[in-house]
Each structure stands twice: as structure tokens, then as C-alpha cells.
C-alpha positions as CSV (number, residue, x, y, z in Angstrom):
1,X,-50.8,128.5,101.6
2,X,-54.1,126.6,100.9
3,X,-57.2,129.0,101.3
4,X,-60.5,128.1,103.1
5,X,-62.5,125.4,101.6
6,X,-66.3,126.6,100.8
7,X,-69.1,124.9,102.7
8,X,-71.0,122.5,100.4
9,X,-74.3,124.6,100.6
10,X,-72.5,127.4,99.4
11,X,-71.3,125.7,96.4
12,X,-74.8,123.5,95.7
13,X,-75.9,127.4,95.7
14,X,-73.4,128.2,92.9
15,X,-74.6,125.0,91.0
16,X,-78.1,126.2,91.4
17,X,-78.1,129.9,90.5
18,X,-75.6,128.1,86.9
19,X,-78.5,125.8,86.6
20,X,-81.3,128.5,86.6
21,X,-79.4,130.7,83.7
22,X,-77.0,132.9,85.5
23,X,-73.8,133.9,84.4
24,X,-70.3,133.7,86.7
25,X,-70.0,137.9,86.9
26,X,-73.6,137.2,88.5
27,X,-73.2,134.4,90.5
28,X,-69.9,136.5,92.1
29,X,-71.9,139.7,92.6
30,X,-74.6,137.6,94.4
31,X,-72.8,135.4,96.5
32,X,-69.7,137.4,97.1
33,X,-67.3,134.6,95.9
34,X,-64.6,135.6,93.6
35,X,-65.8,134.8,89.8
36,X,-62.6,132.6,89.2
37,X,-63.8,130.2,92.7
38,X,-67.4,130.6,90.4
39,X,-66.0,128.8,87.7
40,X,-64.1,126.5,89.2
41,X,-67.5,124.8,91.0
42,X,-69.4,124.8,87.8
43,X,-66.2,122.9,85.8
44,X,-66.1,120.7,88.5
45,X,-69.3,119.7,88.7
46,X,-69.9,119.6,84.9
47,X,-67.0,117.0,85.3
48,X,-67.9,115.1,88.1
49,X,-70.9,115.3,89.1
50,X,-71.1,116.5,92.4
51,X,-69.7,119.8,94.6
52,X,-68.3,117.6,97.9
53,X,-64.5,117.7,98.4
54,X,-63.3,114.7,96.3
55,X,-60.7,112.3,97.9
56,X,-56.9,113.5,97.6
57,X,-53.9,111.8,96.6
58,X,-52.3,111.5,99.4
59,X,-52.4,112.0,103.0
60,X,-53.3,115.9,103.9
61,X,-49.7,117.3,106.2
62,X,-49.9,116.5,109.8
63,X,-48.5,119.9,110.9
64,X,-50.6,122.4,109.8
65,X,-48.6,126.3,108.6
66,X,-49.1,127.6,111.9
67,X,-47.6,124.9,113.6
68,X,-44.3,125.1,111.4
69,X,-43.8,128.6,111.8
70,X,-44.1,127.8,115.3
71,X,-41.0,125.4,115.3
72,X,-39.2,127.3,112.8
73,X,-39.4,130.3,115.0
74,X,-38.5,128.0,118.4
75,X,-35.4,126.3,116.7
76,X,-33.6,130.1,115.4
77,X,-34.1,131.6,119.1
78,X,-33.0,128.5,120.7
79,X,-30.7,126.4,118.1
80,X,-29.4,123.8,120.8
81,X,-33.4,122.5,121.3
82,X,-33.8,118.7,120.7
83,X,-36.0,117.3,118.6
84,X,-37.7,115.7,121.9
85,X,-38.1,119.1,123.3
86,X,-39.5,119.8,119.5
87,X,-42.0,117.3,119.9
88,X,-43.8,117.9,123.6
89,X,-44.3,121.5,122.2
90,X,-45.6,120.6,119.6
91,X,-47.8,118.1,121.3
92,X,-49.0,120.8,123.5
93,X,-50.1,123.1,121.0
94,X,-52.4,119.8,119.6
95,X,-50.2,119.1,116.9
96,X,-48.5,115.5,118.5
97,X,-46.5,114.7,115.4
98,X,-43.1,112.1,115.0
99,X,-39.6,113.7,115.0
100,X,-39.5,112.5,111.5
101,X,-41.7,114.9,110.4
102,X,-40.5,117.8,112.6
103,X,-37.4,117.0,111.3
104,X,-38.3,117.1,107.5
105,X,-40.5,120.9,108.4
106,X,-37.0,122.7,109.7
107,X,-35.6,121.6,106.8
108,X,-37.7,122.4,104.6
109,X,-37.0,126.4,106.0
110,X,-33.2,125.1,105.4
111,X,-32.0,125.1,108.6
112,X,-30.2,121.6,109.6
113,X,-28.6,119.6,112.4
114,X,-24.5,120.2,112.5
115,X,-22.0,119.4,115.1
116,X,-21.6,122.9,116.9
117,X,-17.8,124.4,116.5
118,X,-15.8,125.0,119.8
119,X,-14.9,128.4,120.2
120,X,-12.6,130.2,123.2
121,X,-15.9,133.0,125.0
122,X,-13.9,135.9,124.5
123,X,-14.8,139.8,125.5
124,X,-15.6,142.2,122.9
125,X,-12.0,143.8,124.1
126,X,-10.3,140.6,123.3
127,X,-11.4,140.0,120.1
128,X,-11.2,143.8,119.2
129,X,-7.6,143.2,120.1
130,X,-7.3,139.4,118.3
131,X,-8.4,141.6,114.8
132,X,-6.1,144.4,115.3
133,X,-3.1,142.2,115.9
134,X,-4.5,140.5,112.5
135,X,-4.4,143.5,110.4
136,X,-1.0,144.9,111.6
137,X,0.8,142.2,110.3
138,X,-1.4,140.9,107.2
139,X,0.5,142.6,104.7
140,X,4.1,141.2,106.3
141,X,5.8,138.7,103.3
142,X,6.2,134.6,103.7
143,X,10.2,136.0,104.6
144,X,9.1,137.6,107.7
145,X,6.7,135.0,109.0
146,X,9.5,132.6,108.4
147,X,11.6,134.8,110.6
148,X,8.7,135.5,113.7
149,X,9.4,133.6,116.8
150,X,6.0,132.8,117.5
151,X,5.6,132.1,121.5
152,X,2.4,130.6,123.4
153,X,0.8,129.3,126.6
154,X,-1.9,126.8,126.4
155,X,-3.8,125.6,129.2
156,X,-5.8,122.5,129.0
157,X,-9.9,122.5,129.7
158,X,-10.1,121.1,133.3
159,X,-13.9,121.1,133.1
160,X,-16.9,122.0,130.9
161,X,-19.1,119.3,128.7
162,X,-16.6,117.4,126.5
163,X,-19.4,115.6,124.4
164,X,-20.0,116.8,120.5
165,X,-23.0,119.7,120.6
166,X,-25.5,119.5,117.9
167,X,-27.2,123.0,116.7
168,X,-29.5,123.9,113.8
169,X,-28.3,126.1,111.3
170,X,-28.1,127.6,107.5
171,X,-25.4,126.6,105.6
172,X,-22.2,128.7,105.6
173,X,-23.2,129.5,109.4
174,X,-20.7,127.1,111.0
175,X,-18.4,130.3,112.8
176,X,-20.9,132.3,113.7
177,X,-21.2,133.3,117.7
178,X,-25.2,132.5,117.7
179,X,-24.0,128.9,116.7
180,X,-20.7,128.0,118.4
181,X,-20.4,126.6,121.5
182,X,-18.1,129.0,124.1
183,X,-15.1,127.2,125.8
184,X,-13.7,128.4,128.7
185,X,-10.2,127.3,130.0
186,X,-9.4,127.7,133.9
187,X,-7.1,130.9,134.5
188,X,-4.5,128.6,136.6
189,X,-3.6,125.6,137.7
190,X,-1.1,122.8,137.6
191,X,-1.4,121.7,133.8
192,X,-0.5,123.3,130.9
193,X,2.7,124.6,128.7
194,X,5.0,126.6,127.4
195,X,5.9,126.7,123.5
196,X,7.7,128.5,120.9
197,X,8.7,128.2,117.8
198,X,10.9,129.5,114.9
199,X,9.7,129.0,111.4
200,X,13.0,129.1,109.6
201,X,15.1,127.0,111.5
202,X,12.5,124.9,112.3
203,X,13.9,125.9,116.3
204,X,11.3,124.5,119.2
205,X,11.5,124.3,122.8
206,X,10.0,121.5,124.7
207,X,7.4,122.2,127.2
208,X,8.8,123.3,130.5
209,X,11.9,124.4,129.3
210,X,12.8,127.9,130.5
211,X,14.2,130.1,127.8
212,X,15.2,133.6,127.5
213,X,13.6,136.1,124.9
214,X,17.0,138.0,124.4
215,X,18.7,134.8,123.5
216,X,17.1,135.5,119.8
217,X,16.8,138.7,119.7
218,X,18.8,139.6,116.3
219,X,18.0,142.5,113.8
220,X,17.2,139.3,111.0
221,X,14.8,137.6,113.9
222,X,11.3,139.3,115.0
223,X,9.7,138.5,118.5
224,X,6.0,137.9,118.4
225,X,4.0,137.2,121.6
226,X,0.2,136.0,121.4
């Protein structure tokens, strides 16, 4: 972070007491500036000739620190905010600035736009139950899973926001729940299906078939229901 500039006086002060004999240790004591700011006047004007701020290379950063901590700290509570959004805040604090720029500020705290993952809004009981029915059958072999009759209803999304969500995030952040969008699917209606499937006989009923569990039940076949 770039300290605070001294006022020219102060330095033509610096200059004056170097002039009259002084040393730096001196100069410090006296004026309460740090020796090393002391001696970096002095070289300067020994060089150049003068103690006002000389002209920089380049353009000084139209948002200052404050205002891109301010951003930073607006786009991790709220990761869906628009750039537009971005901008009249920012304008409002006295900062008006392009999106370009805000743009290039989040990422230079690496945080960056992505296309938000759809993910089913489930209850802390339903995905407590989703991991234990993970666990109990990681360790069963390929033979087994070839042999699970895997059965499911799907219901298709009758309404919500179809359209792609954009979210900043970090990298390797893609599945978490602050930065996936929730899905919700209606419980009823008139469309959806019935499907299951048999790995090793590559078995599969059409949708809207009735079928009968019992019909494969056989101590070589296991049932699964999800």
C-alpha cells in the first residue's frame, strides 16, 4: 500500500536543515520523519534538483485500496451481483469507474466470473441420507454394481429461471453450496417418469411401463431404490 506523500514545505525543510550542515540521524530527530524518508529527499534532490512530486509513468489507479476492498468484500457476500450493480456502488461511494476496471480489481483478489452449477436445494436430512447411502455401498466390487437394479423417478422443472447464472468465484469452487444455484422440481404433476435399469444385461424399461420388483428378485440380482 502506498504511504502518505510529504507536503513540499516539509521536505524544502529537509533540504534546508542538509544544506545548513545537518546530518540524516538529526534531521529525523528534528522533524520526526523516519531517517530512511531523510535520505531519500536529499538523493532526490541532489539528483534532480527539486523536492515536488515528479511526473509518473503512468496513469495513478482509478480505484483507490479502500474502494477495492469495498468490492471485494460486496462480490464474496453476494456472488450473483452484476457488474452494473458493481458500478452504481461504486459510483456512490465517489469512485465512478468502467466495468473494465472493476472487472480487472476482483480479479486481481482471484475471484472470477463462471457459469453457476445447478444443484437439486436439498435439507440437511436429505443429503445426510444421500452420503450415508454413498458410504454403505462404496466398498461393493464392479460385479455387484453390474448386478444392482438401479430404479428412479424423475420429474421435469415445470418452472424456475432456465437461463445460465453467472457467480464470482475462486478456482476449484464450482460445487460448493455458497456458489450453486438451487433447483427445485414440483412435488407432482402430470409429467415425468419411471426408469430402471439393469447393468448386466443391459435390461431397461421404457417410461410408463408398469413393472413388478419381485419379477427380479433372484439371490444373483440386488434391488436398489434411490
Amino acid at each position: 500500500m502506498k504511504s502518505k506523500e510529504l507536503s513540499v514545505d516539509l521536505r524544502d525543510r529537509i533540504v534546508s536543515k542538509h544544506k545548513s550542515g545537518e546530518g540524516y540521524r538529526k534531521i529525523s530527530a528534528a522533524l520526526d520523519v523516519p531517517m530512511s524518508t531523510v535520505a531519500s529527499i536529499i538523493r532526490k534532490w541532489k539528483k534532480f534538483k527539486t523536492t515536488r512530486t515528479l511526473p509518473r509513468a503512468g496513469r495513478p489507479p482509478k480505484l483507490s485500496d479502500r474502494g477495492r476492498r469495498a468490492i471485494v468484500r460486496e462480490v464474496t457476500k453476494n456472488p450473483m451481483v452484476t457488474l452494473s450493480e458493481l458500478q452504481r456502488s461504486s459510483a456512490d461511494r465517489g469512485e465512478p469507474s468502467s466495468q473494465t476496471t472493476i472487472s480487472a480489481a476482483i480479479h486481481q483478489s482471484g475471484l472470477y466470473g463462471r457459469v453457476s452449477r445447478r444443484k437439486p436445494l436439498l435439507s440437511k436430512t436429505y443429503m445426510a441420507a444421500r452420503l450415508e447411502f454413498a458410504k454403505k455401498y462404496l466398498k461393493d466390487s464392479q460385479t455387484m454394481r453390474n448386478k444392482t437394479l438401479w430404479s428412479n423417478k424423475t420429474k421435469i422443472e415445470l418452472f424456475g429461471v432456465k437461463a445460465r447464472r453467472h457467480i464470482w468465484r475462486k478456482p476449484a469452487t464450482a460445487h460448493r453450496q455458497a456458489t450453486t444455484v438451487p433447483t427445485v422440481k414440483p412435488d407432482g404433476g402430470s409429467i415425468g417418469g419411471d426408469d430402471c435399469q439393469l447393468q448386466e444385461s443391459g435390461l431397461r424399461k421404457p417410461s410408463g411401463m408398469e413393472w413388478k420388483a419381485k419379477r427380479f428378485q433372484s439371490p444373483k440380482v440386488k434391488i436398489t431404490f434411490f
